[in-house]
C-alpha positions in Angstrom: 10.0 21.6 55.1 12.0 18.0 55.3 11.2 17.7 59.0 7.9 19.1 58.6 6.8 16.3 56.1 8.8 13.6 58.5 7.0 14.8 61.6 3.5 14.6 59.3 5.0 10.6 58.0 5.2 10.0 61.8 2.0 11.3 63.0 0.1 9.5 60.0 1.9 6.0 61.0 1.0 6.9 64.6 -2.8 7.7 63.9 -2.8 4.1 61.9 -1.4 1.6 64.6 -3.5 3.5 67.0 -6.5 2.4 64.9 -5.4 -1.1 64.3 -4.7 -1.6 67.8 -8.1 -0.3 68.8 -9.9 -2.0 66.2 -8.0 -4.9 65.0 -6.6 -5.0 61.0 -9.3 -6.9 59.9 -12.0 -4.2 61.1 -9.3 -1.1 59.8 -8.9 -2.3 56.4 -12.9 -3.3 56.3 -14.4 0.2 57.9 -11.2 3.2 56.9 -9.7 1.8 53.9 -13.0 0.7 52.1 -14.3 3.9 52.8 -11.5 5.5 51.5 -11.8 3.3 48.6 -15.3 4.7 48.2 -14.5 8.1 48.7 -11.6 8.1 46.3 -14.2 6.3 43.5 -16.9 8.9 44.3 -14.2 12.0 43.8 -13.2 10.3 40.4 -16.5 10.0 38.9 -17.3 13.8 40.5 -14.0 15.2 39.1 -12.3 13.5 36.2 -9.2 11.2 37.2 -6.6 14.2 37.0 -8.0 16.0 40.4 -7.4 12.8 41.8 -4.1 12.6 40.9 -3.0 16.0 41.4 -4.7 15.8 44.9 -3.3 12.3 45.6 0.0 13.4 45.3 -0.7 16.4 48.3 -1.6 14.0 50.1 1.3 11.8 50.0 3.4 14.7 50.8 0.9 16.0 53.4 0.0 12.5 55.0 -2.2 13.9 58.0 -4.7 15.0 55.7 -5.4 11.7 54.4 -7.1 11.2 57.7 -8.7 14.3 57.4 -10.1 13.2 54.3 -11.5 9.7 56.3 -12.5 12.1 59.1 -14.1 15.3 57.3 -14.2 15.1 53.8 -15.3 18.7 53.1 -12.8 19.5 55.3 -9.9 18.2 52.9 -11.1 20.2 49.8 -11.2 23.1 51.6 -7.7 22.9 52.2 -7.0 21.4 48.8 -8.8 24.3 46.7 -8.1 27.0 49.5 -3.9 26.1 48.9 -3.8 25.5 45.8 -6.3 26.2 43.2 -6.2 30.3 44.9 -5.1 31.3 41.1 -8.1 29.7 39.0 -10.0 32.3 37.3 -13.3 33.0 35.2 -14.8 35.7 33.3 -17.9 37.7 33.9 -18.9 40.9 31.8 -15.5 41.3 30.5 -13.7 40.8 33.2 -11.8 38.6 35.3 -12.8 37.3 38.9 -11.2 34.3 40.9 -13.5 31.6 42.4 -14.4 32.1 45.5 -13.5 29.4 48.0 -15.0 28.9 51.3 -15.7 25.7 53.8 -19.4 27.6 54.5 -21.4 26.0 51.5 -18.2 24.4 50.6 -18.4 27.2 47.6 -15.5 25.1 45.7 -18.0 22.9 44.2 -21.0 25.3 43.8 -22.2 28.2 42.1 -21.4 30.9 45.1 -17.7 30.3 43.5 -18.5 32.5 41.3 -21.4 34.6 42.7 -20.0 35.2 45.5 -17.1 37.3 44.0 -19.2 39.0 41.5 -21.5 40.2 44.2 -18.6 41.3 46.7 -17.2 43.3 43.5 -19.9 45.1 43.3 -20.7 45.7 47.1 -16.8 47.2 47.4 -18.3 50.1 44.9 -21.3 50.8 47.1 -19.2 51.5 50.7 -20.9 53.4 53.0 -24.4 53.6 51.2 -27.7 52.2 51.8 -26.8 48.7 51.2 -29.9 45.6 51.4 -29.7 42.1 51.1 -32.5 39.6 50.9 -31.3 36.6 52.1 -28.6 36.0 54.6 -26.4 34.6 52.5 -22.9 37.4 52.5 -22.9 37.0 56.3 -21.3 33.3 56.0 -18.2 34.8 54.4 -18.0 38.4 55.4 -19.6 41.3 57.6 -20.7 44.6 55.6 -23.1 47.0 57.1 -26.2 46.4 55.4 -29.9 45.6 56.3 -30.5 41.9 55.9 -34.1 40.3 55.3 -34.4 36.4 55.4 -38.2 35.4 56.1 -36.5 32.2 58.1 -33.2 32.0 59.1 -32.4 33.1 62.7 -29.1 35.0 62.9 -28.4 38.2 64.7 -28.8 41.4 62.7 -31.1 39.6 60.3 -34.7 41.0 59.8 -37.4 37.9 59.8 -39.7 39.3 57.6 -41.4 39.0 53.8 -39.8 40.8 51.0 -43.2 41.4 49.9 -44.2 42.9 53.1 -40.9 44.5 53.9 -41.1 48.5 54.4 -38.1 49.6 56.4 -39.0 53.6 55.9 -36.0 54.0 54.0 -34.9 53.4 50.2 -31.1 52.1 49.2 -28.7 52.3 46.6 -27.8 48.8 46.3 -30.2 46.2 46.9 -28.3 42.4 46.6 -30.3 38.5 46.2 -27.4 35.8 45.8 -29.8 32.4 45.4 -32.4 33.5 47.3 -35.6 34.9 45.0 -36.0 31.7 43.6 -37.5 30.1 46.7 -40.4 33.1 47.2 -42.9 31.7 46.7 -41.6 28.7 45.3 -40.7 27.0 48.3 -43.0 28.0 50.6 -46.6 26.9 51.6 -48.9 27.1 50.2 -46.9 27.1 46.9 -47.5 30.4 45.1 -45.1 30.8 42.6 -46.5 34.1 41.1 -45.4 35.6 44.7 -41.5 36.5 43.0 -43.5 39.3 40.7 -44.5 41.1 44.1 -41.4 40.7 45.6 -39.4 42.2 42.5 -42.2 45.1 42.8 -41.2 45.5 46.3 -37.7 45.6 45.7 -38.4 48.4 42.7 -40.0 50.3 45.4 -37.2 50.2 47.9 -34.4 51.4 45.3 -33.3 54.8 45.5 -32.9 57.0 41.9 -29.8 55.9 40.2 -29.9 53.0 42.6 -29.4 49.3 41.1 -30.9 45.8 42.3 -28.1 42.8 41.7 -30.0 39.5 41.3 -28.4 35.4 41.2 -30.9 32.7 40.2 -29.8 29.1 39.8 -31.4 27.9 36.6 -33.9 24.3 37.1 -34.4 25.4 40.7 -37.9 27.1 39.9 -39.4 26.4 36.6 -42.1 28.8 37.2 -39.3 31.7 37.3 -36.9 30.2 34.6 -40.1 30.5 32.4 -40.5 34.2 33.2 -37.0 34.7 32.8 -37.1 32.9 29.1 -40.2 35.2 28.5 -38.4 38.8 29.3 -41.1 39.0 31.8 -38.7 40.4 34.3 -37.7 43.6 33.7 -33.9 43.1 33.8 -31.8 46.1 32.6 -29.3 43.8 31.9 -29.1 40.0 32.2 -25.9 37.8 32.2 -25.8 33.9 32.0 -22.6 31.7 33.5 -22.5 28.2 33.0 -20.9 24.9 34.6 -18.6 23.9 32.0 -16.5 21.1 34.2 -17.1 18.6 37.0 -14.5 20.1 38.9 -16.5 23.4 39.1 -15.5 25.8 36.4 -17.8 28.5 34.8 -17.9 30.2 31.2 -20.4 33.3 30.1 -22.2 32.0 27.4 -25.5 33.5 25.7 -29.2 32.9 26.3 -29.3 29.7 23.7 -26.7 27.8 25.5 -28.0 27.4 28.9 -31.7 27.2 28.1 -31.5 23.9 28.2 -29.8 23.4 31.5 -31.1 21.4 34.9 -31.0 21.6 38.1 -29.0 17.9 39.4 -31.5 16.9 42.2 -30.7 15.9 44.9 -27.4 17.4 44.4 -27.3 21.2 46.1 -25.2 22.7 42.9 -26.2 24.3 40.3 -25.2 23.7 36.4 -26.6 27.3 34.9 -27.0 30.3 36.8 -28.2 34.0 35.9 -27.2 37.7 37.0 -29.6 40.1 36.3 -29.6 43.9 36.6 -32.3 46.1 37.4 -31.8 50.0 38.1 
C-alpha cells in the first residue's frame, strides 16, 4: 500500500512539472489551480463542506485522482461513491435497497440511485418471463432479455416505435418505465400532454392476467401528469413517493403531503421528488 501511495506522490509531482514546463507557472496556477478552485467551491455549495472533506482527504492519499478530478470531474465521483459510499442505504416499501451507482447518468447524484435498484429488484423476480420496457433506460447498466420500446433512441435491440401504437402480438408479465412516461407527450411536438392516458391504456392492454406494470416519474418534470397524479386520475394499484432529503443525494419514503410541493431544479438533470406506481 506504502509504495503504492509513493509511486501515486511521484506520478502526481510528475504530471505537475510536466504542466508547468509546458505551460509556464503563471499559466498553471491561472488555468488548473483556479479551476480546481472553482470546482472545489461548486462541490461545497452542491454537497455540504463534510463531502469535501472526507473526499479531500482520498485525494491526498490517492494523489493521481486529483488530476482526474481537473481532467474528468464525473470521472472522480464515480470512483469516490463507487469505493466508498458502496454501503449507503435507503428504504422503499419496507425494505432496504443500496444506491445504485454508475458513471452512465452519473446515477450518484440522481434519482436512478434509487430507481434503478428498485426496478432491478423487481425484474430479478420476473426471470425468464415476458419482460417489456418502455424506454431504453436498464440497457446503460445491465442486459436482461426483454423487448425494449424507445420512440427515439437508436441502440441495437431497441424497437423505435410509439407506446401508443405499439402492438408486438404478444402480452407480458412485467411491463417496466424508469423516467420515461413523463416525456409522452409532454416533450414531443406538437405538445399533447393528454397523450400519457393512451399510453397507460396501451400498456393495460399489453399486461398479461396477474401481470404488473412498474412505473418511475420524476415529480416538476410534467405538470400536466403531476396534476393527474395528485387527482388519482391514474389508476395506480399502489403508489409510493421517495424524496431528496440531502444535497449529497439521499432519499426518504415520505407520504403524498410531503412531496406535493416539490420542483423540478431546472436546468439541473436531477430530480428532488419522484413516484413509483403500481398497476396490475
Amino acid at each position: 500500500m506504502q509504495k503504492t501511495r509513493l509511486r501515486n506522490y511521484r506520478t502526481f509531482l510528475k504530471n505537475v512539472k510536466t504542466k508547468i514546463r509546458r505551460k509556464g507557472l503563471i499559466s498553471f496556477i491561472f488555468s488548473d489551480l483556479i479551476i480546481s478552485f472553482i470546482q472545489c467551491k461548486k462541490f461545497i455549495i452542491e454537497k455540504g463542506l463534510n463531502y469535501f472533506l472526507q473526499s479531500g482527504i482520498l485525494v491526498i492519499l490517492n494523489p493521481h485522482m486529483f488530476l482526474i478530478w481537473l481532467k474528468d470531474e464525473y470521472a472522480f465521483w464515480t470512483w469516490f461513491y463507487t469505493n466508498y459510499k458502496t454501503k449507503r442505504t435507503f428504504k422503499f416499501n419496507g425494505k432496504k435497497y443500496r444506491y445504485f451507482f454508475h458513471r452512465n447518468w452519473v446515477t450518484w447524484n440522481n434519482e436512478r440511485s434509487v430507481e434503478v435498484p428498485i426496478a432491478l429488484e423487481i425484474v430479478k423476480k420476473y426471470k425468464g418471463k415476458d419482460f417489456l420496457e418502455v424506454g431504453n433506460v436498464l440497457m446503460n447498466f445491465y442486459d436482461y432479455d426483454r423487448d425494449i420500446v424507445d420512440k427515439y433512441e437508436i441502440a441495437p435491440g431497441v424497437l423505435n416505435e410509439d407506446i401508443v401504437d405499439y402492438n408486438p402480438g404478444k402480452k407480458y408479465d412485467i411491463i417496466i418505465a424508469i423516467s420515461t412516461l413523463e416525456h409522452v407527450g409532454w416533450d414531443e411536438r406538437p405538445k399533447e400532454p393528454q397523450k400519457i392516458l393512451k399510453a397507460l391504456d396501451n400498456l393495460k392492454k399489453l399486461l398479461k392476467k396477474n401481470g404488473k406494470i412498474i412505473i418511475t416519474i420524476p415529480i416538476g418534470w410534467n405538470s400536466y401528469l403531476d396534476n393527474l397524479i395528485k387527482e388519482d386520475k391514474i389508476p395506480f394499484t399502489k403508489i409510493f413517493f421517495l424524496k431528496r432529503v440531502s444535497k449529497n443525494n439521499r432519499w426518504k419514503e415520505v407520504t403524498r403531503e410531503k412531496i406535493r410541493n416539490v420542483i423540478y431544479p431546472y436546468p439541473i438533470r436531477s430530480a428532488y421528488g419522484v413516484v413509483i406506481g403500481i398497476i396490475k
